[in-house]
N, C-alpha and C positions, 0 to 999 in steps of 0.2 A: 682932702679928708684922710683921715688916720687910716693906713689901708688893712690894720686888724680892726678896726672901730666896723670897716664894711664888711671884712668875714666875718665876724659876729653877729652883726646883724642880718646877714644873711641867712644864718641859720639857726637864730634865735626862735624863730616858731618851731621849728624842728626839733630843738632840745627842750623847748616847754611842753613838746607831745608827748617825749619820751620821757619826760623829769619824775613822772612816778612810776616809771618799770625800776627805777634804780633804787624805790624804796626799798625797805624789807618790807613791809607792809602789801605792796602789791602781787596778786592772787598767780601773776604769769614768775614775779619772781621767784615765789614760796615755791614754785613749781619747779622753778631751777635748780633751788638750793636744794631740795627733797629728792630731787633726782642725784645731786652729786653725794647723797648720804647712802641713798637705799632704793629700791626700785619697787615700784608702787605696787600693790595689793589689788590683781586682776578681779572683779565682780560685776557681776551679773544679776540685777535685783529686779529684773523686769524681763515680762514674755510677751509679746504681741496676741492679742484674742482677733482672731475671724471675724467673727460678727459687730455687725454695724449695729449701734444704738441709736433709734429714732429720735429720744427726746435727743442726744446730743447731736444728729444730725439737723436738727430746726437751729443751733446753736453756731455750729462751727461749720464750715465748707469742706476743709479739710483737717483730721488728726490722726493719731492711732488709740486704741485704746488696748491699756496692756494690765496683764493684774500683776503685783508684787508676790514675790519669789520670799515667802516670811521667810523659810528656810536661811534663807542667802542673805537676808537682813540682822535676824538673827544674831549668826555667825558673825557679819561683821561689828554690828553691836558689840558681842563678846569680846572680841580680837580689839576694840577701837586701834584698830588701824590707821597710825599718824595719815599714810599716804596711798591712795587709793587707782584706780586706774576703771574708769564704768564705762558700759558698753550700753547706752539707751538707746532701742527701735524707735526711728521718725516715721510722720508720713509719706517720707517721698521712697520709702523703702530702703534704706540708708543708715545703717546704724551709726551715731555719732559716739566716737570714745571720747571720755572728756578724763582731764586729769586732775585732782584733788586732793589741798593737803588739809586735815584739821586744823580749826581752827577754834579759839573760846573767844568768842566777842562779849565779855562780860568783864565787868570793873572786880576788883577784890570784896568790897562792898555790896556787891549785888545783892537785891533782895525783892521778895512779892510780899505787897500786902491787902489787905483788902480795907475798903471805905466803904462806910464813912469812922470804923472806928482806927483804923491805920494797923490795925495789930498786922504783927509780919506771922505768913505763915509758909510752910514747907514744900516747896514742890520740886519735883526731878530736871535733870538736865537732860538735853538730847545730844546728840553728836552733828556738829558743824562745819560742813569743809566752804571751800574757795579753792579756785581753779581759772583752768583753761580749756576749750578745746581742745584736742591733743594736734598739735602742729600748723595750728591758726594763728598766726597772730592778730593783736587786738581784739581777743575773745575772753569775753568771761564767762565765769558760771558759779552760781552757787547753789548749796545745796545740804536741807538741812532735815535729821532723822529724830522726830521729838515722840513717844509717846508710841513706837509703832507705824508710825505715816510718814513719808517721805511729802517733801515739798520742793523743787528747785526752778532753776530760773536759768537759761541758757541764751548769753548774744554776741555775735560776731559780724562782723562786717558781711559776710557770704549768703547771712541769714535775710530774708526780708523785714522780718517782724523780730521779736524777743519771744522763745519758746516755750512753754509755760508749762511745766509737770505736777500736777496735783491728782489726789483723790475728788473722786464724783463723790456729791455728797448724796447723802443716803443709798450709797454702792461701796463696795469692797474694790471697785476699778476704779483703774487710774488713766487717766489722758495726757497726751504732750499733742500740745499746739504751736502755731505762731499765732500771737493776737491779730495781726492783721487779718488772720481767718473768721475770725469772730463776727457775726451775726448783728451786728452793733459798734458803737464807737463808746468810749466812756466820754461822758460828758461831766470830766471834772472843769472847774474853773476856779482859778486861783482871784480870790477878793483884797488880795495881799494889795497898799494905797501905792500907786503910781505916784514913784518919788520922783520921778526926774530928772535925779542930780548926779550929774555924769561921774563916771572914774577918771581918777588923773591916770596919765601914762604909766606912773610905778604900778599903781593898781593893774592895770592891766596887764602888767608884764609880771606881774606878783611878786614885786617887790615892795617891801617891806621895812620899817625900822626897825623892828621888833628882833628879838633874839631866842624867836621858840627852838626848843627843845625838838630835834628830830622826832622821839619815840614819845610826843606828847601826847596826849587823849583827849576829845570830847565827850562828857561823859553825858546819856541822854537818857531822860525822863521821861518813862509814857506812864497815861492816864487813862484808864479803858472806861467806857460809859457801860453802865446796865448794859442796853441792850447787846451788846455783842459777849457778856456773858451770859443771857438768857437762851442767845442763839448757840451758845457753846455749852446746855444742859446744862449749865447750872451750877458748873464746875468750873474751879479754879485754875484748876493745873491744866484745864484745858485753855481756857482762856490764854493762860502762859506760855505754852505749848504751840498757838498760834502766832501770838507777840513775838517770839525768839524766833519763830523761824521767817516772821516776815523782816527782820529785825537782821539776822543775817544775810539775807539778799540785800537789805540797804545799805549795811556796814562793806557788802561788797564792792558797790557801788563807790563811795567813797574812797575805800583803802587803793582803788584803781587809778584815784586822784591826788593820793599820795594823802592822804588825812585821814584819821584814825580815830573812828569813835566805837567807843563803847557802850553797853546797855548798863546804866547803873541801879534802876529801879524800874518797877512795875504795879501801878497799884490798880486795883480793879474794884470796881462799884458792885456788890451786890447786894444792894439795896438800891432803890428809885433815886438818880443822881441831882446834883440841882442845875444839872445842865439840859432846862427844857426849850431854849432860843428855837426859832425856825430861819435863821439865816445861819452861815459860817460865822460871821463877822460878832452875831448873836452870843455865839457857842463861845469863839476865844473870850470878851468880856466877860463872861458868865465866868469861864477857868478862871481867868486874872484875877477877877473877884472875890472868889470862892478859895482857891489855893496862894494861900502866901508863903510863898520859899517852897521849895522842891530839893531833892539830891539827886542834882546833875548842876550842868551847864547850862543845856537848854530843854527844854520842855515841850511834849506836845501830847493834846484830847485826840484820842481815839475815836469815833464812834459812826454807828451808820444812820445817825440822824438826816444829817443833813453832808448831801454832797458838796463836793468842794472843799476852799480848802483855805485857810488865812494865816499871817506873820505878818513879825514887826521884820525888820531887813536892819541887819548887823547885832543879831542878839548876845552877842559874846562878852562877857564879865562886864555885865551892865549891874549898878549897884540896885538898879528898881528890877527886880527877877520877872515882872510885868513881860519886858520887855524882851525879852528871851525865853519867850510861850509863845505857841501856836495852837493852830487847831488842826486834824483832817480827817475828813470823810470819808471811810475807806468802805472798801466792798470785799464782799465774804465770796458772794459766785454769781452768776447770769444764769438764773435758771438750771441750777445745779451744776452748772460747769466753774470750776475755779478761776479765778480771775487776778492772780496774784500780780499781774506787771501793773495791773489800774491799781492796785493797793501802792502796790512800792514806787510807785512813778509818783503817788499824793504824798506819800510820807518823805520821801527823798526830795522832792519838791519844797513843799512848806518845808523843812529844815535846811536848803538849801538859800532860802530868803535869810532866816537867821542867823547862817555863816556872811550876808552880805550879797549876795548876788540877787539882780533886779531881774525880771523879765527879757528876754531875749528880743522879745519884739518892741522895748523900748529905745528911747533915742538919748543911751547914754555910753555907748559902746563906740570901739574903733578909733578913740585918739579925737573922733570930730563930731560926736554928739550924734549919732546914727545907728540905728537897729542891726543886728545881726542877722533877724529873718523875720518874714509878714506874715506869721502862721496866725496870726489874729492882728486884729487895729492897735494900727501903729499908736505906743504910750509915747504920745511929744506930736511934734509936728515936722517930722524929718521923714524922709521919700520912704516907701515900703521896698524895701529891696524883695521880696518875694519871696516865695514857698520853695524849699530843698526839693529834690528828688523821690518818691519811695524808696532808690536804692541807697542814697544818702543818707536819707532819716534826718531827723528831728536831733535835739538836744533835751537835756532832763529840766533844764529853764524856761523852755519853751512851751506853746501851745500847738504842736506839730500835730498831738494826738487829736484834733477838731480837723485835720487835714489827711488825705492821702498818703503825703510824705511820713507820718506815722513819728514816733518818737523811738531811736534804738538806744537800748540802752549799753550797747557798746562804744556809741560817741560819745559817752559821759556828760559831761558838760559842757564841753568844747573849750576851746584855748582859753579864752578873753574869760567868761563866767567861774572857771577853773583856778584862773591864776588870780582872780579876785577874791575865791574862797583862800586858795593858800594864802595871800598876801594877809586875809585878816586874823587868819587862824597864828599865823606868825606872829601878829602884834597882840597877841591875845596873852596878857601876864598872869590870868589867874589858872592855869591850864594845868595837871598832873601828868606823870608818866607812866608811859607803858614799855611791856615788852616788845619784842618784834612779833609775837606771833597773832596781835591783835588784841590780846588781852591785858589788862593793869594787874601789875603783883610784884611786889617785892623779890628784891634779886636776894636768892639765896646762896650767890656762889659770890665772886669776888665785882665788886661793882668798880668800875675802870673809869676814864672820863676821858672824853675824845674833845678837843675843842680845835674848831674850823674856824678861822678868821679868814674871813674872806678877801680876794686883791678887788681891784677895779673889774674884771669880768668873770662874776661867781659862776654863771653857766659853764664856762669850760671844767670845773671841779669837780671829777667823782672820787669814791678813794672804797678800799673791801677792808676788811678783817679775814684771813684763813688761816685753819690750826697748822699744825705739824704734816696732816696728811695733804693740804690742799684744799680742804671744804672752805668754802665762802661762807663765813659765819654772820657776819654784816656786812651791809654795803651803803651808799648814800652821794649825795646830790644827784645833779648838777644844783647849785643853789640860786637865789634869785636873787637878794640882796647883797649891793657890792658896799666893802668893808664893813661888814657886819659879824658879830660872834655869832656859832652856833653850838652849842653843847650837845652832845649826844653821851647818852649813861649806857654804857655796855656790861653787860653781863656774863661774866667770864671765867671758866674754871680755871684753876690752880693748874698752869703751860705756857708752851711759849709758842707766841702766834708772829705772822706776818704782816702789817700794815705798809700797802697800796696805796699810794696817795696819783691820781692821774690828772694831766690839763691837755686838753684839747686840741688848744693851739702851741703846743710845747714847748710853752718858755716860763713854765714854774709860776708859783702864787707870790715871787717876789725878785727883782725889786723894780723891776721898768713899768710896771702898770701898776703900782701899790703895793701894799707890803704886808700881803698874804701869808700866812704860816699855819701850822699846825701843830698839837701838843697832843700826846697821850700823858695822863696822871692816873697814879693809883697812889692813895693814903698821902694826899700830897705834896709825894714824888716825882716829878717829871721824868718819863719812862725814856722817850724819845721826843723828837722837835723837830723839824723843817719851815722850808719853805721854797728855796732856791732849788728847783731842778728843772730838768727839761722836760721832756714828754709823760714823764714818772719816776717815784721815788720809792723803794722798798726798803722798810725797817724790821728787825725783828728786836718784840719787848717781850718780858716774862714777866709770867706773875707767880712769886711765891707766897705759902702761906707762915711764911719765916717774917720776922720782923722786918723793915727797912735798913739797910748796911748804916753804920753812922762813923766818927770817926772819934768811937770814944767807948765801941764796943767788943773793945779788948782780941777782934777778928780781923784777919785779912779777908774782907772781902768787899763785894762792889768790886769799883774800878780803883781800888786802892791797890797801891803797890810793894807796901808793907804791912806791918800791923798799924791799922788806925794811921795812915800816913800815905801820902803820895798820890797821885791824878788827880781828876781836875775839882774837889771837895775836899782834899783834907790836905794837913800842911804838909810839907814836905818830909821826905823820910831824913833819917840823918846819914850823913858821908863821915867820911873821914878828913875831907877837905872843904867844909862848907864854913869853916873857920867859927863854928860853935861849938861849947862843952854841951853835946848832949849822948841821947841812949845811953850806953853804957859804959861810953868814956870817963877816963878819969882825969883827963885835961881836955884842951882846946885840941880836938882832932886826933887823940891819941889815948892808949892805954885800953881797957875793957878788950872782951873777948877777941873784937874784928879790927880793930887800928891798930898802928906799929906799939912800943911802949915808949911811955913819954919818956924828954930824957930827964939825966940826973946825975951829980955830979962822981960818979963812982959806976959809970956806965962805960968810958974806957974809950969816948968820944967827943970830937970838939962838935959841941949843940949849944941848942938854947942859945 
């Protein structure tokens, strides 16, 4: 056997764990990049209170209850401080510093309206970061300021549970828990049909045909039912206010996975909606029925009807928009206590079926038609392999939360459900672009074109972008599909940057295992080009906002070697011995300012 065919596959699960820290999108790398700009904005927005609350000790076993510092909120309100640095008190007397850059999880488009007459109306944005624990890895956190109220969501490997920061309702205090403390289990269950129908190998190694666009976006549609604006007073912007910020925990969730969606609408019921089903499966028919076309991609009903939670599975630029809706049941609190990881673990969920991915405890995973894990009855007829650990945790696929083992949502999706969402999100052609900071919007500075053609093993492929001082401005892969295009649109001020193109096994993306290359364009110019090198290739291109060099515009410039003449675009300059009448000769090789003079018969020499 090929003995690089074996070192790659040997560390092929390896590099699919780590294939979205290399996004720009992912929350530990925003974290990198913000640090090599600026150093983060120390705050402090929370103070631990003494006293124990009964009703919330009937609730939780253990938390802290702390109140907000408006002060300190305020403040950074004011400041919107790209990059933050928070010190939150836990229960175990431990304060955890987490690190956080802003971020806008919203399409250019964005917009709220209210049904059933659709009219759009006006409401504020809050301020939303993504993060890390500070020197954890495999840790996320997000964390979002809408209205006055903080919300975040904090998980790492270290943690037992996913730790859960909200407002008490009907209190000015705030709690941070781990859910596993919680008094109760959610009894969400997903009604989503038991398809069956196994992944091929590319699938699961999330490989793809398709040629998505690195900085693409899904854009997602929610649909809020009455009641959860009746429970939110009656107000809109509050309703909104909740949606965004549970909306940013999911999009964190994702961007962790290397896939990037955005919020592109919000429409909310206040009036009596016509979604009165008493099942899940009730409630999506009811949407299908009732909403024809949406703006987004994929769609999903809010409401706290009915728990639980339904999808169709692979709802991606399907032409019947049916087919790319869901439903989910979400939850406000437990008896006054917030309960945001059951909210974001149903919505992350059901949209998680409409990227494609089945149930963890079905028998269609592992290459041989076999379950991942037996956090519930095996879907198929293949052996239960059994329940994780609590230290392990769950997956966001799974039904861990009906067990022990609990669901973290620092394991994301895990490898195999993971590399099934990227693989179909890559074959996904009706998709727009975003920026890197999580948001869609038009480049207003010089828009550049990076294209990655991949060799026969795209995992070995990362490559950065850094200005003049060294900042990593972009970065990207390792990729999954081999000899495939990928297009990335960079957005770029008027300078001149460095492009890192790296390979793993360092023998270059060309020509012994296929014939990998890469191109930088701007205004359909090729800047620079590779492909051939060993363990790494560094170029430097510019970008001016001067026209393109041509070789007919009357300059020496470019890699021209005279005016409009000479390297490797324009024609040759002229000599004196190139045996043509040109420039400014006035024969064949002679006469004009710079050749001898031609001869003539009264020149006083035997010539010609």
């Amino acid at each position: 056997m090929n003995i690089k065919f074996i070192a790659i596959l040997c560390c092929l699960i390896f590099l699919c764990s780590l294939s979205a820290q290399n996004s720009v999108i992912h929350p530990a790398i925003q974290v990198v990049k913000a640090k090599e700009i600026s150093r983060p904005e120390k705050v402090a927005l929370f103070k631990p209170i003494a006293d124990r609350s009964s009703e919330v000790l009937s609730v939780l076993q253990s938390y802290t209850l702390m109140s907000l510092d408006n002060e300190a909120l305020g403040k950074l309100t004011n400041q919107k401080a790209p990059f933050i640095e928070l010190s939150i008190p836990t229960p175990n007397q431990k304060d955890i510093e987490v690190e956080l850059v802003e971020v806008h999880p919203f399409s250019p488009d964005f917009k709220v309206r209210i049904a059933p007459s659709m009219e759009e109306v006006q409401v504020g944005q809050g301020e939303y970061y993504r993060g890390i624990v500070k020197g954890e890895e495999g840790s996320i956190v997000a964390l979002s300021i809408v209205d006055g109220e903080v919300a975040g969501l904090i998980s790492s490997p270290s943690l037992s549970g996913n730790m859960v920061i909200g407002k008490l309702k009907q209190s000015d205090n705030y709690v941070i828990y781990e859910d596993h403390q919680i008094n109760g289990k959610s009894n969400f269950n997903c009604l989503t049909a038991d398809y069956q129908i196994a992944y091929t190998p590319e699938e699961l190694r999330g490989i793809s045909s398709g040629s998505r666009k690195e900085n693409d976006c899904i854009r997602i549609y929610f649909e809020v039912d009455y009641d959860i604006y009746v429970d939110k007073g009656k107000n809109v912007e509050n309703v909104s206010s909740f949606v965004t910020a549970i909306f940013n925990q999911v999009s964190m969730l994702y961007a962790a996975e290397d896939i990037n969606i955005v919020l592109s609408e919000v429409v909310v019921w206040t009036q009596q909606s016509p979604y009165t089903a008493t099942t899940a499966s009730g409630m999506l028919n009811q949407f299908t029925g009732y909403r024809q076309g949406f703006n987004g991609d994929l769609a999903q009903l809010l409401s706290y009807k009915i728990g639980g939670g339904i999808a169709y599975i692979d709802g991606l630029c399907k032409s019947n928009p049916d087919y790319s809706m869901s439903y989910a049941g979400i939850y406000n609190s437990f008896q006054n206590v917030p309960t945001y990881s059951w909210t974001i673990e149903v919505v992350t969920h059901e949209l998680g079926h409409l990227f494609g991915s089945q149930h963890t405890h079905a028998c269609v995973w592992n290459g041989n038609k076999t379950a991942i894990d037996g956090c519930y009855n095996i879907e198929g007829s293949c052996p239960n392999p059994g329940i994780p650990s609590p230290q392990q945790g769950g997956t966001i696929m799974s039904y861990c939360h009906l067990t022990n083992a609990g669901i973290k949502f620092s394991n994301g999706f895990g490898l195999q459900p993971g590399n099934v969402i990227r693989s179909k999100v890559a074959a996904a052609s009706c998709l727009t672009s975003c920026l890197p900071d999580g948001g869609g919007t038009e480049c207003e500075l010089n828009k550049v074109i990076l294209e990655i053609n991949t060799d026969n093993y795209p995992s070995e492929t990362t490559w950065d972008i850094k200005n003049q001082q060294g900042q990593i401005l972009y970065s990207g892969g390792p990729y999954y599909s081999p000899r495939s295009l990928s297009t990335i649109e960079l957005c770029l001020p008027t300078s001149c940057f460095i492009f890192t193109i790296y390979d793993l096994y360092q023998d270059g993306m060309c020509c012994s295992y296929g014939n990998g290359s890469y191109k930088i364009k701007f205004e359909g110019n090729t800047l620079i080009s590779g492909g051939q090198f060993g363990a790494s290739e560094s170029k430097q291109f510019c970008i001016s906002s001067q026209p393109a060099p041509t070789c007919t515009d009357g300059k020496k410039n470019g890699l021209e070697t005279g005016i409009d003449c000479g390297g490797p675009n324009c024609p040759p300059c002229p000599t004196c011995h190139d045996g043509i009448k040109n420039g400014q000769e006035t024969g064949i090789d002679c006469g004009g300012p710079d050749c001898e003079p031609c001869a003539t018969c009264t020149d006083g020499k035997k010539n010609g």
